[in-house]
C-alpha positions in Angstrom: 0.0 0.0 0.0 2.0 2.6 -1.1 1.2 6.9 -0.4 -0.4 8.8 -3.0 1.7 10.8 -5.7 2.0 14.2 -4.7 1.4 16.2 -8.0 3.7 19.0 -9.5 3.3 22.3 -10.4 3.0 21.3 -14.3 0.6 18.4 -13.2 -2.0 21.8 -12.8 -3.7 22.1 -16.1 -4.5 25.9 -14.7 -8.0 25.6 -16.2 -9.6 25.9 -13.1 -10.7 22.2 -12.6 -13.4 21.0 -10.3 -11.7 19.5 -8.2 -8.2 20.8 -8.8 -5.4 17.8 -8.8 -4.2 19.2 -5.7 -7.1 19.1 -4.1 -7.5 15.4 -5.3 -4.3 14.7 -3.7 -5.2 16.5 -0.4 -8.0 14.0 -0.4 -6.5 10.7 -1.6 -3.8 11.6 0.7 -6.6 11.5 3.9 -7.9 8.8 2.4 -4.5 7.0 2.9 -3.9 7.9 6.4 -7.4 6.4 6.9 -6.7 3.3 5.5 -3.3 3.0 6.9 -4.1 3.5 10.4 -7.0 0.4 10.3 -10.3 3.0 9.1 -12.5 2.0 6.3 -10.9 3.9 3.0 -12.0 1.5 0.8 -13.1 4.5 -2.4 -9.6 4.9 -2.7 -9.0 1.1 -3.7 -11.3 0.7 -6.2 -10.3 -1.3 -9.2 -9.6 1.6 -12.0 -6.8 0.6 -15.2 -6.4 4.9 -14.6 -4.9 6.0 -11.4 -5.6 9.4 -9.5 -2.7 8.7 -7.4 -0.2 8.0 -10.9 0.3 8.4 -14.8 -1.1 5.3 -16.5 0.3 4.5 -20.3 -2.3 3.9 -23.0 -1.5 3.2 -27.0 -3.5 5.3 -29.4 -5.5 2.5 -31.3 -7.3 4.4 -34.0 -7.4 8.0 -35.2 -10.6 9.1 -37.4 -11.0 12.8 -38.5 -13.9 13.8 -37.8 -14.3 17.7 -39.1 -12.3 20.4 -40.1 -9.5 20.9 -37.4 -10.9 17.9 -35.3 -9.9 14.3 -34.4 -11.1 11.2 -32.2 -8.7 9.0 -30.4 -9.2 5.6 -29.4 -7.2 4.7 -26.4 -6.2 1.0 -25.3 -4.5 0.6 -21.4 -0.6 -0.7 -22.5 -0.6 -3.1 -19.6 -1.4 -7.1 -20.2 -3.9 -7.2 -17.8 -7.1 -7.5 -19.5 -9.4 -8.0 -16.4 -9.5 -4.6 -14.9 -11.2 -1.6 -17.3 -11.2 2.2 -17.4 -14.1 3.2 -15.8 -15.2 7.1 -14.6 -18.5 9.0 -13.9 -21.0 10.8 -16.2 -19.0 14.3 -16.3 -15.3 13.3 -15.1 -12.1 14.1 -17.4 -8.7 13.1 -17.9 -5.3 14.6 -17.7 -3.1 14.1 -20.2 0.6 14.1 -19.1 2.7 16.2 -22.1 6.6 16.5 -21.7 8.8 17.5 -24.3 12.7 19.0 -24.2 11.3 22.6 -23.2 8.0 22.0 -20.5 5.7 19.5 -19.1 2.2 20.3 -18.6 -1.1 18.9 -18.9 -4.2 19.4 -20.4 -7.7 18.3 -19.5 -9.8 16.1 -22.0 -13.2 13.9 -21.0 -13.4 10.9 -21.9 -16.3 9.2 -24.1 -17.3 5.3 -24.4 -16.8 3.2 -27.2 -19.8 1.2 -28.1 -19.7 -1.7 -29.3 -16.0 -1.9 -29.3 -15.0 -3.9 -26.4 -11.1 -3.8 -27.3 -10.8 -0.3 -26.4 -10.9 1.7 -23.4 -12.2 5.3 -24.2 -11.8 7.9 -27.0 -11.7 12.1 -26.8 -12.2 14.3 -29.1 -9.4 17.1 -29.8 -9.7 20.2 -31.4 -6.2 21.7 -33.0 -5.8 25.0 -32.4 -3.2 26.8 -34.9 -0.2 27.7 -31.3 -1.8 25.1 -29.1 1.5 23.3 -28.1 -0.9 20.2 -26.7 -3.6 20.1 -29.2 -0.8 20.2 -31.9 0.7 17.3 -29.9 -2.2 15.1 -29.8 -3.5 16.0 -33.5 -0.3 14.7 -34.8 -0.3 11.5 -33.0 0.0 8.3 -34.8 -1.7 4.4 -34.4 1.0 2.8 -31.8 2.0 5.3 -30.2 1.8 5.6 -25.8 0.4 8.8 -24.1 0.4 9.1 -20.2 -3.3 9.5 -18.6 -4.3 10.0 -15.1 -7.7 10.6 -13.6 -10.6 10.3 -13.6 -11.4 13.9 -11.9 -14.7 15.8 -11.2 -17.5 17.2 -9.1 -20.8 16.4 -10.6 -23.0 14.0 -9.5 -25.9 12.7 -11.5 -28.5 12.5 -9.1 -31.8 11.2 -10.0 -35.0 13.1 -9.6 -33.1 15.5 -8.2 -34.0 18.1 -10.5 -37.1 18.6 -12.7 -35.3 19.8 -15.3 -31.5 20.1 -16.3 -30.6 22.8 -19.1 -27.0 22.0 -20.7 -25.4 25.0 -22.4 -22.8 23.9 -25.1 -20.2 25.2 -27.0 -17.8 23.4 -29.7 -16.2 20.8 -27.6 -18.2 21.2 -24.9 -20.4 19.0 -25.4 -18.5 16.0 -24.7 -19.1 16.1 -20.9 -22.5 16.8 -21.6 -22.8 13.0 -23.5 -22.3 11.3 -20.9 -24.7 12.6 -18.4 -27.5 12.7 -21.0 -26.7 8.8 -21.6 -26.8 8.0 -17.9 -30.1 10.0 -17.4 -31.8 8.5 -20.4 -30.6 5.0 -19.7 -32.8 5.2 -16.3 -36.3 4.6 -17.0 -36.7 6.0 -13.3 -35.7 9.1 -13.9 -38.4 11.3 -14.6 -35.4 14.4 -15.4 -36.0 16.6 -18.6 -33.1 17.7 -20.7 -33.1 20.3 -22.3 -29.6 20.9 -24.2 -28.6 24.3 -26.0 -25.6 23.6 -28.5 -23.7 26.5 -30.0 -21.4 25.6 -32.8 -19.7 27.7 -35.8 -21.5 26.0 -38.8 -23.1 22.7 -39.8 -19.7 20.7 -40.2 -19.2 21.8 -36.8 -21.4 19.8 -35.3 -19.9 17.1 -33.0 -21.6 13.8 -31.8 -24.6 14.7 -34.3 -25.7 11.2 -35.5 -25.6 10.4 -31.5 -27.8 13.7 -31.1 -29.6 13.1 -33.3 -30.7 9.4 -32.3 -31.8 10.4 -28.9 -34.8 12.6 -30.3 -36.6 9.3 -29.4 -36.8 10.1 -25.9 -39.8 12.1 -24.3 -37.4 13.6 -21.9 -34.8 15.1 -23.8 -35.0 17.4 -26.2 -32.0 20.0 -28.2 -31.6 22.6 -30.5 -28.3 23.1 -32.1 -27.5 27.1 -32.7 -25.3 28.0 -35.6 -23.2 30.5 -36.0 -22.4 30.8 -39.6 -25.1 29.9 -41.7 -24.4 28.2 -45.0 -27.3 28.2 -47.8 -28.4 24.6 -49.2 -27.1 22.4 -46.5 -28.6 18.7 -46.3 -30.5 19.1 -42.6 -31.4 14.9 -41.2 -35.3 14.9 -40.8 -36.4 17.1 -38.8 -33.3 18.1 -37.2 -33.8 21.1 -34.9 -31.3 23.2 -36.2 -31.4 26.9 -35.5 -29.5 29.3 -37.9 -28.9 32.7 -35.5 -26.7 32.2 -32.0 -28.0 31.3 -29.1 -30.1 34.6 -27.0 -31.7 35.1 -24.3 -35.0 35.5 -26.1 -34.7 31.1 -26.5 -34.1 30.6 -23.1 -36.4 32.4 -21.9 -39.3 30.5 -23.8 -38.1 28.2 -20.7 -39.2 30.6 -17.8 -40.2 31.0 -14.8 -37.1 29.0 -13.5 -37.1 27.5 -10.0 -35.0 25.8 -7.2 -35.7 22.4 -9.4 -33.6 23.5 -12.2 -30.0 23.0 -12.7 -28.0 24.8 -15.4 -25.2 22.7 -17.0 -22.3 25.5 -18.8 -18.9 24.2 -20.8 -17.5 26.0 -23.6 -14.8 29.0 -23.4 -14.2 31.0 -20.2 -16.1 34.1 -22.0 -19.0 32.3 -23.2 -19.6 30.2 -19.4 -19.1 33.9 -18.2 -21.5 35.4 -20.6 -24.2 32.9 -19.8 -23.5 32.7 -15.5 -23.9 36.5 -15.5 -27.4 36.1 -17.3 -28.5 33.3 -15.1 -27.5 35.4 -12.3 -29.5 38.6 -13.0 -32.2 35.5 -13.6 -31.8 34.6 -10.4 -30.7 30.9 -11.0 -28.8 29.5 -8.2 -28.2 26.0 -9.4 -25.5 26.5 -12.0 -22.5 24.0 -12.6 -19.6 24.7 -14.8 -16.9 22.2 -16.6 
């Protein structure tokens, strides 16, 4: 039973993570003593193939481009042992571990599952952006090659019933985190929740996870509208596809009012657009607002 790693300054991704890998440490670290000195720790023992406490290696397994400027990678744990998988909660992210002859940092990315592809342990989806030292990194990447992960991190908890309805705010990349919460509310046929999801992207190719959007329509409690940017004239919409072709204003959210204590607002996208939309939920007078 060995202590926990005690992360460095360039283990901070400086995005303002909820928790903060110090703060993880802080609490693996109690969760050590705990267990050391006879108390019941056992959270911090739970079988994971990716460590809190250390950098695991995984071997990128496919690449697929997916739209202009982004990728998803598939990720497979390195090690031989086969029976313990990658697992994390609806919301949680990574950290990636980059190191080259100049710096060491890291970057946080969440995680999605692969259906249907049992070989694999998880995939993200990266956007390049044209001096982003990382997302250059991680574009570039080829089949076979290792990349060191460590998590899984985060502070939301899907709670059902909790609240009556759950409004997710999206932009770009964004709404990765989002995914996975939508899945695990939807998947529960006793969870009476309604989702209501706002997604903000640049144009139609844009438009990330849509065919997986898109097949949820099905469901009476979820619902979504996809705002655009940059409209383009004679593009192909699927049936019925509830795309919007202005930005996303306050005039569409508040088709949703009066808002109450049973509501929870959902917000990732760039600092200024999470800040753009907490100040407006504020003057709303929205308490229940979570950021990733």
């Amino acid at each position: 039973m060995n202590p926990p790693e005690e992360p460095s300054k360039e283990d901070c991704c400086n995005s303002g993570c909820n928790p903060c890998i110090f703060e993880v440490y802080e609490k693996q670290l109690l969760l050590y003593k705990k267990r050391k000195e006879g108390e019941n720790a056992s959270e911090l023992f739970f079988p994971n193939a990716i460590s809190q406490l250390h950098y695991t290696q995984f071997t990128v397994v496919d690449i697929a481009e997916i739209c202009e400027a982004h990728k998803l990678l598939t990720f497979k744990l390195k090690s031989s042992d086969k029976n313990i998988r990658v697992t994390w909660k609806p919301g949680d992210h990574f950290l990636l571990k980059f190191t080259n002859a100049n710096c060491s940092c890291t970057r946080a990315y969440t995680p999605l599952k692969q259906k249907n592809n049992t070989g694999t342990d998880f995939s993200i989806i990266i956007k390049r952006y044209k001096n982003g030292l990382v997302s250059n990194y991680l574009y570039n990447l080829k089949s076979g090659q290792d990349v060191l992960w460590r998590g899984p991190y985060g502070a939301y908890e899907v709670i059902p019933n909790k609240f009556s309805r759950i409004f997710m705010i999206a932009q770009g990349t964004g709404i990765v985190p989002f995914m996975s919460i939508i899945e695990s509310i939807l998947e529960n046929e006793d969870d009476m929740t309604k989702l209501i999801l706002c997604y903000c992207c640049r144009n139609v190719d844009s438009i990330l996870l849509r065919t997986e959007l898109y097949s949820m329509k099905c469901y009476w409690n979820f619902t979504y509208s996809v705002f655009l940017s940059d409209f383009k004239q004679n593009v192909v919409y699927k049936y019925q596809e509830p795309i919007v072709n202005h930005k996303l204003n306050k005039e569409e959210l508040l088709k949703f009012v009066p808002f109450s204590e049973k509501d929870q607002f959902l917000l990732c996208g760039s600092t200024q657009f999470m800040e753009h939309f907490k100040l407006w939920l504020k003057i709303q007078e929205v308490e229940n607002v979570f950021t990733f």
